[in-house]
N, C-alpha and C positions, 0 to 999 in steps of 0.2 A: 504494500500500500504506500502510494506517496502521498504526502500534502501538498494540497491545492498553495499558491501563493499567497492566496488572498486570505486563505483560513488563520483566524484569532484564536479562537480556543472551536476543536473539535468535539464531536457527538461523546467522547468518555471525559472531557476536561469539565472544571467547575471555575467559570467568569470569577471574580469577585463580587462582594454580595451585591455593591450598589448598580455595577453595569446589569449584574445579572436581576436586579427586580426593575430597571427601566428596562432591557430588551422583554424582560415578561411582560410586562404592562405593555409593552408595545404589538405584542403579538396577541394578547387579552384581547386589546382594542378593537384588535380588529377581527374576531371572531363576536363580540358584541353586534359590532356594525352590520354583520349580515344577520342578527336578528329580527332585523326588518323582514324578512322573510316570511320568520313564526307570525309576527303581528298584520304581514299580509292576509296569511291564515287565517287567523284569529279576527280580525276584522272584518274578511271576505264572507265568512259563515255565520256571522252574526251575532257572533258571541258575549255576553254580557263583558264589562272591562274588569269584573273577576275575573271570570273565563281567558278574558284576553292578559291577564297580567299573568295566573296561570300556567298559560301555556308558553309565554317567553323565559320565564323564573325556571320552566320545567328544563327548557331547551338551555339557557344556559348552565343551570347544575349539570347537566349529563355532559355540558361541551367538557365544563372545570376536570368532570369525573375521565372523559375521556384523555383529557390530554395528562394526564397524572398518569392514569395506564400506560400510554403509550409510549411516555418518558420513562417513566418509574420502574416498569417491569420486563425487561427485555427477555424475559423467558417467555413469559407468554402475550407479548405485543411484539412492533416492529422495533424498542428501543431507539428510535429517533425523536427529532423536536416536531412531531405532527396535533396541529393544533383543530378539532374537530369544530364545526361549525352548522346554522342552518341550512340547510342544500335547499337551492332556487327549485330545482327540478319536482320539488314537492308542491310545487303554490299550487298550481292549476289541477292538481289531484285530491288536495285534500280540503280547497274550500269546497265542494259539493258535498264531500265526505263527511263535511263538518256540518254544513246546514240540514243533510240529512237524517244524522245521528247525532249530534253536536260534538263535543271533545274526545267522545268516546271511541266514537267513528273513525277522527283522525288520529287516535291511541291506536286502533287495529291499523291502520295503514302502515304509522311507523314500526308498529311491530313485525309489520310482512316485509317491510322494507329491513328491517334489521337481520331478520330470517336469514333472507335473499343474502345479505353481505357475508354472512358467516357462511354458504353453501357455497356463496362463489370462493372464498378462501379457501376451502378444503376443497376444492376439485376445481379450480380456475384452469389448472392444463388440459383438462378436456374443454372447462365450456370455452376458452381465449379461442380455438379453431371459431365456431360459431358466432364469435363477435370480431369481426377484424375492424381494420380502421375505417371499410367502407360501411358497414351497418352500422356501427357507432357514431359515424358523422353523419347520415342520415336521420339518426334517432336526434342529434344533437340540433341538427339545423329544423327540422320539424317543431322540436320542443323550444324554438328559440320563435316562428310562427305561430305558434299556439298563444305563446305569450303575449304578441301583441296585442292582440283585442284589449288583455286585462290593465297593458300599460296605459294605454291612451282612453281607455273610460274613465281610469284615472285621473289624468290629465286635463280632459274638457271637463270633468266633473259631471256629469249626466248622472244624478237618482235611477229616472225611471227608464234609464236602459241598464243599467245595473240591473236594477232588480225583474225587469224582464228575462234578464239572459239567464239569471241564477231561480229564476223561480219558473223558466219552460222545462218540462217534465225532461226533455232529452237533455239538457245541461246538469240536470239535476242527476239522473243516471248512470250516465257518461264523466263528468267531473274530468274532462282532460282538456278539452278547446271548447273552441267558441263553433257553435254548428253552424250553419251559413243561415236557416230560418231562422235562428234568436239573432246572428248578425243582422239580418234583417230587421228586425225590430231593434237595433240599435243606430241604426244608420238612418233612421225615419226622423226624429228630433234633433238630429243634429244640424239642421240650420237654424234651430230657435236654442238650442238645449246648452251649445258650449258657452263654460262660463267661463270672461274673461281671464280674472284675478288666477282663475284656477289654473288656465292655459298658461300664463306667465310664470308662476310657480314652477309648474310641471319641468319648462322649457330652460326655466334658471336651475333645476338641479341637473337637468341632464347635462345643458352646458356645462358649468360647473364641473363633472365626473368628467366629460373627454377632456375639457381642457387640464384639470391635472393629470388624467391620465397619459397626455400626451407632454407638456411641458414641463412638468413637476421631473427632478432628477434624484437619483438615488434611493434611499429609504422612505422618503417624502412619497413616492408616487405613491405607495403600496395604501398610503391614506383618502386617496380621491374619493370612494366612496363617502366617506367619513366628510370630509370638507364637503362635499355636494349637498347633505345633508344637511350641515350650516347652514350655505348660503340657501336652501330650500327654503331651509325655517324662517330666516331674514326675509326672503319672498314674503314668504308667508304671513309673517306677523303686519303684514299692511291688510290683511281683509280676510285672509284664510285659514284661519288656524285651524276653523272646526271646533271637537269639543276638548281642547288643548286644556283650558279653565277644568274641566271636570273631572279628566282622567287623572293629571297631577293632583290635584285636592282627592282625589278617593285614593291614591294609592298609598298600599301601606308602609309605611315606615318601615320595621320587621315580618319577616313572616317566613312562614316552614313552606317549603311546595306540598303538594298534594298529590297522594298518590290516587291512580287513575286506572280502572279494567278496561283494557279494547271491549269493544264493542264485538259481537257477533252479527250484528243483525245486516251488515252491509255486503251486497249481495256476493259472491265467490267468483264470478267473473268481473266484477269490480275491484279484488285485490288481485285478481291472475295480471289484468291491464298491468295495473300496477308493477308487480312483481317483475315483467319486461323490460320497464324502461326505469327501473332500481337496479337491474342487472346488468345494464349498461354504466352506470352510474360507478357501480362498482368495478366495474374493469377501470374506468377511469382512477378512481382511487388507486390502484394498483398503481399506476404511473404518476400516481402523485411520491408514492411513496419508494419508487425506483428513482427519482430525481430527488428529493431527497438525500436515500442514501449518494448517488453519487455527487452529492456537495463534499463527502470527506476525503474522497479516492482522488486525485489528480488521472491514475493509469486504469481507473472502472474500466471494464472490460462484459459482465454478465452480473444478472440480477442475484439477489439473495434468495432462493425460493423458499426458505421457510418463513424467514424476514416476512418477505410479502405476505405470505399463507395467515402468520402469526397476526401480521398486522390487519389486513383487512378483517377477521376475523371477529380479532379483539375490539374493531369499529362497530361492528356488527352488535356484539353486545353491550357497546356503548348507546346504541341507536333501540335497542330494548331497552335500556332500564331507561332512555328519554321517553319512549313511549308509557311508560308505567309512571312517569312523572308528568304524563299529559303534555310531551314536548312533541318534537318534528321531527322527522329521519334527517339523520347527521351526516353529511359529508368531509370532503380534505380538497384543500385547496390551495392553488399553486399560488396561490398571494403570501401565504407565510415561508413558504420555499425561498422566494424573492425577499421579501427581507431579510431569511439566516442569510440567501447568497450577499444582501446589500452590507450588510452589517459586517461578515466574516465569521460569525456564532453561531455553530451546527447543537453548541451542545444541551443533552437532554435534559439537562437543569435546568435550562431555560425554560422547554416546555413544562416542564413541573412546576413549576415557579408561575406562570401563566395559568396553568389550568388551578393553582391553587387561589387566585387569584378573582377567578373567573365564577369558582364555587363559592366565595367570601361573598363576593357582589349578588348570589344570586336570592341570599338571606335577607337580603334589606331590595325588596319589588321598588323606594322610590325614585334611588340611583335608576332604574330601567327606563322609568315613568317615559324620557324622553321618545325613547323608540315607541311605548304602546301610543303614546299621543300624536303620533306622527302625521300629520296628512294625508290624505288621500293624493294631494297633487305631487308630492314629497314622493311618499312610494310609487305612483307613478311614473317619475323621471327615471329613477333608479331602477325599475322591472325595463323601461323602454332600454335601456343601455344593456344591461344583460341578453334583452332578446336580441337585439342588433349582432352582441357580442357571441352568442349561441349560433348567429344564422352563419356569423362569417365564421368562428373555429371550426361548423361543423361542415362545411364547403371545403375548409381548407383539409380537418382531417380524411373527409372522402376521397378526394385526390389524393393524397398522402402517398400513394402506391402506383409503381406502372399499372397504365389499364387496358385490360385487355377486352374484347366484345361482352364478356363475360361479366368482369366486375363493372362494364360500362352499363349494363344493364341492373346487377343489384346495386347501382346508386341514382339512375336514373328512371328505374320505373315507379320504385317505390316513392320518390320523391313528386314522379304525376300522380301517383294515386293519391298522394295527401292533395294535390291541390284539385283535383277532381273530388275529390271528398266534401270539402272547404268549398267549393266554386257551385257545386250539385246540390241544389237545396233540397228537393224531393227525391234525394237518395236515400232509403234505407227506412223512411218514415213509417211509424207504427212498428219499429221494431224494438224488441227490449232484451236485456240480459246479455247476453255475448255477443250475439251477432251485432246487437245496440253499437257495443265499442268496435268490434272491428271494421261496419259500415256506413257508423256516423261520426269517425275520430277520426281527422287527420292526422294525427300523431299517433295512432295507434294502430291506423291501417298501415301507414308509412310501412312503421318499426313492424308489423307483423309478414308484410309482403318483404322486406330486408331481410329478416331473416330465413323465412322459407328460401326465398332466390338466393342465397348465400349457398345455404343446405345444397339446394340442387344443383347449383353454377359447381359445386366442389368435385360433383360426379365424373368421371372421366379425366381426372386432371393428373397427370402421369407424377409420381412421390421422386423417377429418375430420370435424367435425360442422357442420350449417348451421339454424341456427331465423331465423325473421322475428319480428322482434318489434313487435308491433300498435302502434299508437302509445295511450296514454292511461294510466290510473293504472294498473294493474299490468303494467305492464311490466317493473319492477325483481324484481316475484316471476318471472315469466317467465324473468328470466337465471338467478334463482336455482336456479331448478328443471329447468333448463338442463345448469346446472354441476354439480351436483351429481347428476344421472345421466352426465354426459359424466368426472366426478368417477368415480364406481361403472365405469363402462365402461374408463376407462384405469387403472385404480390410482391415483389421486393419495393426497396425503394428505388428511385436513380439513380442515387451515392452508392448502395452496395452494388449494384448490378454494373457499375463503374471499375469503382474497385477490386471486383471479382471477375472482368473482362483484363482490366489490367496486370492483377495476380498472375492470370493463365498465362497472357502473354509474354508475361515475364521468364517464368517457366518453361515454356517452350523457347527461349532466347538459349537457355541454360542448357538445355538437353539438346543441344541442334547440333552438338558436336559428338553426342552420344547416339545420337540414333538418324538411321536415315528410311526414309520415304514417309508413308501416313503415318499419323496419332489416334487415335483413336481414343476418345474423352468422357470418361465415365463422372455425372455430375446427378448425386444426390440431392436432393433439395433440402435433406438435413445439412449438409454442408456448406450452405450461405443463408441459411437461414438459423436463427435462435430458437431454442424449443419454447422460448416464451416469445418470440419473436422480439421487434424494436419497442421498446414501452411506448404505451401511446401517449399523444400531445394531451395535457392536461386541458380541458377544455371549462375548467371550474374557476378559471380566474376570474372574478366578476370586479375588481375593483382598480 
């Protein structure tokens, strides 16, 4: 193992106490900040602002509980600084979840969601075949369209398209997007319905996030969320606050969280939906927590596989006992990655120090008060920038790989059938239960035709390849031309299938003195490829 240059104190070292409780509070911070999430939740289903203080108190004691784990026990976690958080990918599943069952409802989601992480850790080598980086940027760019509708009702502030969209029996069922008939009755008021004060809000926080995100340098950025939310408020406090005045005066000073039973009563192909596109979610954690680890290696070479196994794992039952606290399925995000990288401090003491931090905070609901009282225009700006941010990672991770007729197809049909879903108003109408989500969700028909077309595109797809290579001057095109279908045919990327054209030729430079006439080129596909293949692009950075 070498040290990175940049590295200050590494994953086994211990900062001093004072650097080491300002980099915690720094990374606290910012798993706080994406509890805007839970109180999208909590606010979207209608929940009393018990209910709503509840469910963020819940969500942050399990982030405090998990990043302790995760630090604290490297026997049975990943022993890195991974900082657990709300995950965005829950908003638009678990506010239907909620106004149909209330808290309870969204306790069984999180707990299938929690399920779901601990399955994919103990058997991720079989399911990673069945999710590559083209169904996963699918599922990601879909769920980044879904969102919009919730961002920008937000934004103009429309009541009674809100409560159209959440009170037609197929959004209520479905709980994944917007159907194109409730979009329809949102798009009717909207040349009397948007309201100004709201719209300027909305637009001041978004601004606000790109532009830190794009001119803010170093440790600084990793805060845009954070600042947008300021200057939101500052919008704000000219005519919009909403019921700002209420929720701070009722919140409590101290208080225990409250434990919480899932709900049974929410229907079984309603958490199957679910369970999908949390199994995607969780692959991606996987590559949060492979970049991670290689912040300490300068010569990383191949993942840890128990590492990972351990770690997603141990998220998994961080993401149950949030749910038994009436909190939200818990994700990892590549925003605290970027600060260990900004700062130079990989080490675990850090994250202990943060999540212990994070559990202190969640004793006293008044400290929270801010996020449950947040605006409606406020979370709107902030869901818009995530979906923007979901549509472009998840373009960019589909591509991610040479593409062949094959994989051209599972990222391109699935992605018409979401918008044929979304575009098709009388499609699927008076249907309920399964069929409901597979042929009135465009996020869910997407990600379901993605992975079928994955499954079946894999059929006939050779595991070896074998060319002869003639002997005389183009030979060297010969590999290239080689690789680069053998390239298209496995998924590689175009940096390995470079690489691995260059390798060969190099090699045959070398033996050309040893052997004369044909070669003849035996090329396993285990052999330029990884058995967990390239970790994938984190696509959880929301800030």
């Amino acid at each position: 193992m070498k040290r990175p240059r940049n590295l200050v104190y590494a994953v086994n070292e211990r900062p001093p106490t004072a650097p080491m409780l300002v980099l915690g509070l720094q990374h606290a911070a910012l798993s706080i900040v994406f509890l805007v999430y839970a109180a999208m939740v909590a606010k979207g289903a209608g929940f009393t602002l018990e209910q709503q203080q509840g469910m963020v108190v819940g969500t942050l004691l399990a982030c405090g509980v998990g990043a302790i784990l995760q630090g604290g026990f490297p026997r049975f976690s990943s022993g890195l600084v991974l900082i657990p958080l709300s995950s965005p990918m829950f908003v638009i599943f678990a506010i239907p979840a909620g106004k149909l069952t209330g808290p309870d409802g969204v306790a069984a989601l999180t707990l299938v969601g929690g399920l779901v992480q601990i399955l994919v850790g103990l058997t991720f080598r079989r399911l990673r075949a069945f999710f590559p980086p083209e169904v996963c940027g699918v599922v990601v760019l879909m769920l980044g369209v879904s969102m919009v509708p919730h961002a920008f009702e937000r934004i103009v502030n429309m009541p009674s398209a809100i409560t159209a969209v959440f009170s037609a029996p197929i959004a209520i069922s479905l709980g994944i997007s917007m159907v194109p008939h409730a979009f329809d009755k949102l798009v009717a008021p909207a040349a009397t319905g948007i309201y100004l004060p709201s719209v300027i809000t909305g637009l001041v926080t978004l601004a606000t996030i790109i532009a830190c995100t794009i001119w803010l340098k170093g440790s600084k950025r990793f805060f845009a969320m954070l600042l947008g939310c300021a200057a939101g408020y500052a919008a704000a406090a000219l005519g919009e606050l909403g019921s700002f005045a209420e929720v701070v005066g009722q919140a409590s000073m101290v208080d225990l969280p409250q434990l919480r039973m899932p709900s049974l009563s929410l229907e079984p192909s309603f958490l199957a939906g679910y369970a999908i596109v949390a199994m995607i979610a969780a692959v991606d954690n996987m590559g949060v927590i492979i970049s991670t680890d290689r912040l300490d290696d300068a010569e990383w070479s191949r993942p840890d596989v128990g590492q990972i196994s351990r770690g997603v794992s141990s998220l998994g039952a961080t993401t149950i006992f949030s749910s038994l606290l009436g909190g939200t399925h818990l994700g990892l995000s590549s925003t605290n990655i970027g600060l260990a990288f900004a700062t130079g401090v990989t080490s675990r003491v850090v994250g202990i120090t943060a999540g212990l931090i994070m559990a202190g905070i969640a004793f006293f609901p008044a400290a929270l008060a801010l996020v449950i009282a947040m605006p409606d225009p406020v979370l709107g700006g902030i869901l818009a920038f995530a979906a923007s941010y979901f549509i472009v990672a998840g373009a960019q991770l589909s591509l991610s790989r040479m593409m062949s007729p094959r994989r051209m197809l599972v990222v391109g049909l699935p992605i018409a059938t979401g918008i044929a879903v979304l575009t098709t108003s009388r499609l699927g109408v008076g249907m309920t239960g399964i069929a409901a989500i597979l042929i009135q969700s465009p996020l869910m028909s997407a990600s379901i035709v993605a992975i079928v077309l994955n499954g079946l595109m894999r059929i006939g797809i050779a595991q070896k390849a074998t060319i002869t290579l003639v002997s005389g001057a183009g030979r060297h095109e010969q590999v290239e031309e080689a690789l680069t279908e053998w390239g298209e045919m496995w998924g590689l990327k175009p940096a390995t299938a470079l690489n691995a054209s260059s390798a060969v030729n190099q090699l045959l430079e070398s033996v050309a003195d040893l052997a004369e006439g044909d070669i003849r080129l035996d090329v396993p596909s285990r052999m330029i490829t990884s058995p967990l293949g390239d970790p994938p692009c984190s696509w959880q950075d929301r800030s």
